[in-house]
N, C-alpha and C positions, 0 to 999 in steps of 0.2 A: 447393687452392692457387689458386683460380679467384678470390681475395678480393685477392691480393697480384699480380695483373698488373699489369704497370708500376708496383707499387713498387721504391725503392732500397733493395737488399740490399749489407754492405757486407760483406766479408768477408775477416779479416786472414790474413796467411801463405797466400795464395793460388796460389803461385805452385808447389805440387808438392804431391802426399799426399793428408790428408784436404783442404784446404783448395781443392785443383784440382778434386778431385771435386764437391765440394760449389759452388764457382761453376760447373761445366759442369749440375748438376742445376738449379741456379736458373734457369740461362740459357733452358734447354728447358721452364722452366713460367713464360717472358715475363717474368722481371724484367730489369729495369736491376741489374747489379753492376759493384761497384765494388770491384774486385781489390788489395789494402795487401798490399807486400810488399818486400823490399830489392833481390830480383834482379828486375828489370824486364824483364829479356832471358829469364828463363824465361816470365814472363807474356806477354809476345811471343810466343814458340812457342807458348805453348796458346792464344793468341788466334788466331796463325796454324794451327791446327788444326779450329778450330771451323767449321761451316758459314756460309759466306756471310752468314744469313737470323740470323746469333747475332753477328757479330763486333763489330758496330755496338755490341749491348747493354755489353758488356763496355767497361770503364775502368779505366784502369792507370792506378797512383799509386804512385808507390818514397815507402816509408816502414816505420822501423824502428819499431815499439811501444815500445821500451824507449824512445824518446826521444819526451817531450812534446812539444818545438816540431815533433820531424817529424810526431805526433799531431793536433796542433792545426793544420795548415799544410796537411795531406789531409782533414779535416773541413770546415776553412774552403772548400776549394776544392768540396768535395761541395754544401756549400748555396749556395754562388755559384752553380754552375752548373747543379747538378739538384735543389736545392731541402729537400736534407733526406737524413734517414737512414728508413726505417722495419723496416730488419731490422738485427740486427749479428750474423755469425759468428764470436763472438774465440775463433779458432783458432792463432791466432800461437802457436809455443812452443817452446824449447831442450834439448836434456837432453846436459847432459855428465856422461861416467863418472867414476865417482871416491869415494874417500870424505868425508863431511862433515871429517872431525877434520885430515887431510890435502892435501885438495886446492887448487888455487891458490885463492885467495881471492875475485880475478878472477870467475873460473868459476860460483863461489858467487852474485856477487852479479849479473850476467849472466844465470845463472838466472832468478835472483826480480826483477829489474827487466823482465824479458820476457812471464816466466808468470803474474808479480802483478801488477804495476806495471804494464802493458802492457793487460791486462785494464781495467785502473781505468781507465785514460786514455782508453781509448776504452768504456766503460761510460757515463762521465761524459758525452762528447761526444754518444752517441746518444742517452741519458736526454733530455739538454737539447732535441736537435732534434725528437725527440718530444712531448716536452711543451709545447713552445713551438708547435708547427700542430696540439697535442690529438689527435695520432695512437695509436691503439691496436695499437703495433710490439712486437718480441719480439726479445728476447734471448739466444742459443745461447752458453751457454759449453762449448765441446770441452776435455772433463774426459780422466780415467785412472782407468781400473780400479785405480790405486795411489791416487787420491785416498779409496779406502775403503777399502783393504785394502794392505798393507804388509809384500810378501813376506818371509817370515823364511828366510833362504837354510841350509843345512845347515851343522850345526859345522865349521868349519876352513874353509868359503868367504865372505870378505868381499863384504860388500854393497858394491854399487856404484850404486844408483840413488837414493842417499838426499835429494839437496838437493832434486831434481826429482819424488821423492815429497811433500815439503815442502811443495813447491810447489802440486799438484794437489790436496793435502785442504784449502789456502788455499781453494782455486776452490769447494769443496766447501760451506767457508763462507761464501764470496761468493754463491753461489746463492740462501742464505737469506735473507742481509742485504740483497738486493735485493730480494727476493719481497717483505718487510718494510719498503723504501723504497719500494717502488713503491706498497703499500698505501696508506702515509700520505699520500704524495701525492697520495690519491687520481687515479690511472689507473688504465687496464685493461692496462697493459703488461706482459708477459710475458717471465716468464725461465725457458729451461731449462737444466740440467745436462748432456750426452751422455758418457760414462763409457764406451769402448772397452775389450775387454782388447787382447792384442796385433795390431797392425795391420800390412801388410805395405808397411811407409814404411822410411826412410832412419833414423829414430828410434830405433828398438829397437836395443839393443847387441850385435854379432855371435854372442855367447852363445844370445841366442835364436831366432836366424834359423831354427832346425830345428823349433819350435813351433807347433804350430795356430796359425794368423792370420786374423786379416782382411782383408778387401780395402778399400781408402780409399771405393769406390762403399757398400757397406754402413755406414758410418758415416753417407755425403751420405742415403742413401734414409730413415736416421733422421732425420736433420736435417729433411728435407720432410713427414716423417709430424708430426712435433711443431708443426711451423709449419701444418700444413691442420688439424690439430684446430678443435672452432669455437671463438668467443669465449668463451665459457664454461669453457672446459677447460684448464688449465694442467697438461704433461707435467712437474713439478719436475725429475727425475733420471729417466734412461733408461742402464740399464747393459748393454752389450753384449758378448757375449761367444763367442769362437770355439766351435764344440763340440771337446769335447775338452781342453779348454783346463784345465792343470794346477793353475791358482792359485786 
């Protein structure tokens, strides 16, 4: 990690889970992060949490991913002020229960403007800050053990986790389609996949609270292992998975 001191790491849905863990891990290996998130007042408390010698690094931005201008309006402010982007954690993401054929429509498309659309829009913003100062940065998309696999639940119990499966094997395809942009454009910039199975966040639906999990620190220490690889070595997909874990 010794390459990326005082770079800007930006990293979306910051403000609880995996996306907490993973800005407190950055922070302790000297980056500047730059916390996107809607509740401000949570990023507050974990900034007021952090030692002294870290608070400073840390920068709070209230912004929602599913909306471009609030996209575009916390990127603007990143290069204004610190000059660029050279990590992105797009971690931002929703999952409401329910079924596809059934559920408010709302819901559905909230989903996928958050976990897709939200993804793109700040994909696009770091690509450009990147390429534009020739930086050789990296891109973590925090994936789902559903973006590969697509629990098939026992006869007579409906599935409920369908849009937000949907959603996660998008990212699945995004991983590639970038690897593959990034190529043509000739840079060295870096994208990985991170594929969690169940994590012990607010996310998962009360059905599986009793299930081997993981802990949101075990997703961050992935995220830091993918990112000190050297230049040469791109982690594409890293699937992680509790032991024990039934799926």
């Amino acid at each position: 990690m010794e390459r990326w001191k005082n770079s800007c790491a930006v990293v979306t849905g910051a403000s609880a889970g995996i996306g907490a863990a993973i800005t407190k891990e950055l922070l302790k290996a000297d980056l500047q992060v730059i916390g996107l998130a809607r509740r401000v007042d949570r990023m507050e408390q974990l900034r007021s949490s952090l030692p002294s010698s870290l608070q400073s690094r840390l920068h709070v931005i209230k912004c929602d991913v599913a909306d471009i201008e609030s996209v575009n309006e916390a990127f603007d402010w990143i290069e204004e002020h610190l000059g660029g982007v050279d990590i992105l954690i797009n971690n931002a993401g929703v999952h409401v229960k329910g079924q596809l054929l059934t559920m408010n429509i709302n819901d559905v498309e909230k989903t996928l403007q958050t976990n897709v659309m939200g993804m793109v829009y700040c994909a696009r913003r770091a690509f450009n800050s990147m390429k534009t100062r020739n930086v050789n940065g990296h891109l973590v998309l925090v994936n789902s053990i559903v973006g590969h696999n697509i629990f098939n639940m026992e006869p007579g119990t409906m599935p409920f986790i369908n849009i937000y499966a949907m959603s996660k094997q998008a990212t699945v395809a995004m991983t590639e389609v970038l690897r593959q942009e990034f190529r043509e454009y000739q840079t060295n910039i870096k994208v990985t996949s991170i594929s969690p199975g169940l994590v012990n966040t607010d996310l998962p639906p009360e059905e599986y609270k009793t299930l081997p999990r993981l802990q949101s620190e075990d997703v961050a220490m992935a995220v830091l292992y993918c990112l000190s690889t050297p230049p040469h070595v791109q982690v594409h997909e890293l699937i992680i998975k509790p032991v024990g874990e039934a799926f």
